[in-house]
N, C-alpha and C positions, 0 to 999 in steps of 0.2 A: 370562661366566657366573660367579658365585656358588659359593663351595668352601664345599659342606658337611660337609666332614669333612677332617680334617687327622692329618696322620702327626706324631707329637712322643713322645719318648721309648720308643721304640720301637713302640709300638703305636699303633691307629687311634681318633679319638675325635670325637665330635660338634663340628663348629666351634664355637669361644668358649667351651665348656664342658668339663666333666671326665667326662662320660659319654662311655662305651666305644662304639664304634660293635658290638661283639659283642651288646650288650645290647640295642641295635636289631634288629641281624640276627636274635636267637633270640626276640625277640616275632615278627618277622616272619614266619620262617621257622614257628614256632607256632599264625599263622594271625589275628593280631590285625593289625586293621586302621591306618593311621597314627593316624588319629584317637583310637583306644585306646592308641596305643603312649603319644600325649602327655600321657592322661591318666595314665598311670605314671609317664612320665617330663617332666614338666613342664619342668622349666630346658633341654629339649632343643626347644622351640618359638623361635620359633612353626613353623604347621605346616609350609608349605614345607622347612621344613631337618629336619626327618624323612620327607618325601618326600624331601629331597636327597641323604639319610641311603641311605636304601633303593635310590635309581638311582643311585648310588654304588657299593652293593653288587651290583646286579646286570651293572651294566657292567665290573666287577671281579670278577668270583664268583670265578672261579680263584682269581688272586692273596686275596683275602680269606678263603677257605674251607683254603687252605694258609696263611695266618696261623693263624687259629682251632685248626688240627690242630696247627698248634707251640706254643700257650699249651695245650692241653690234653694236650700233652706235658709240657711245663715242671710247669705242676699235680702232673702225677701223679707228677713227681721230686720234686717239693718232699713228697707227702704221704709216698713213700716213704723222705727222708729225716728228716721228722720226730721225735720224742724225745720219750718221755711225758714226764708229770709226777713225780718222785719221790714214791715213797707217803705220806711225813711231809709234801708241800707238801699234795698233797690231800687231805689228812685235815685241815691246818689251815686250808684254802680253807672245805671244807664246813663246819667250824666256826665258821669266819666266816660264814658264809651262814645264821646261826642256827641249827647243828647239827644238821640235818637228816643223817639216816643213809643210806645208800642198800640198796636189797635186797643181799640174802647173791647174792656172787655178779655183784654189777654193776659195771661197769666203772670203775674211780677213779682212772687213769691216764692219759687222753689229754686233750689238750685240744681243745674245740670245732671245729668245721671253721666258717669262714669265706666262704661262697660270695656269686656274683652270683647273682643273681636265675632265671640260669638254669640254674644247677647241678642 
């Protein structure tokens, strides 16, 4: 049988490609079908190996769902250790950006949050 999904630098990811197999699991679990998941996620075909993707995960749920609960760990240390922006960068960012002002009052200090898809 056919590995469609491989373990590599720590975490789990769709065979041959750089898609997370998490990002399979939380369409799935979502309720989107494979056939939809490929249309989002294209370089993750053909379709089989998102079916492979998915009985992968279910014949592993444990071990898979206590992965997921430790990156969503890891996350929320990382957001908790994060570090705004100093006020003079974001004043000169927004300046750059064509001087747009921001309301009295609105945040000018952090930087963007970067998520998957299923954040």
């Amino acid at each position: 049988m056919q590995d469609y999904v491989e373990q590599r630098a720590g975490g789990y990811y769709i065979a041959g490609t750089r898609i997370a197999l998490e990002s399979i699991v939380q369409a799935f679990k979502d309720g989107e079908s494979p056939e939809s998941i490929l249309q989002s996620f294209p370089v993750a075909g053909p379709l089989v190996r998102v079916y492979g993707a998915i009985i992968f995960y279910l014949e592993n749920q444990d071990k898979v769902e206590a992965y997921l609960r430790d990156q969503e760990r890891l996350w929320a240390e990382v957001k908790l250790k994060e570090t705004a922006l100093p006020e003079a960068l974001s004043i000169r960012l927004r300046e750059a950006r064509g001087g747009r002002r921001l309301p009295t009052g609105a945040q000018t200090n952090s930087l963007p949050h970067i998520r998957t898809r299923f954040a």
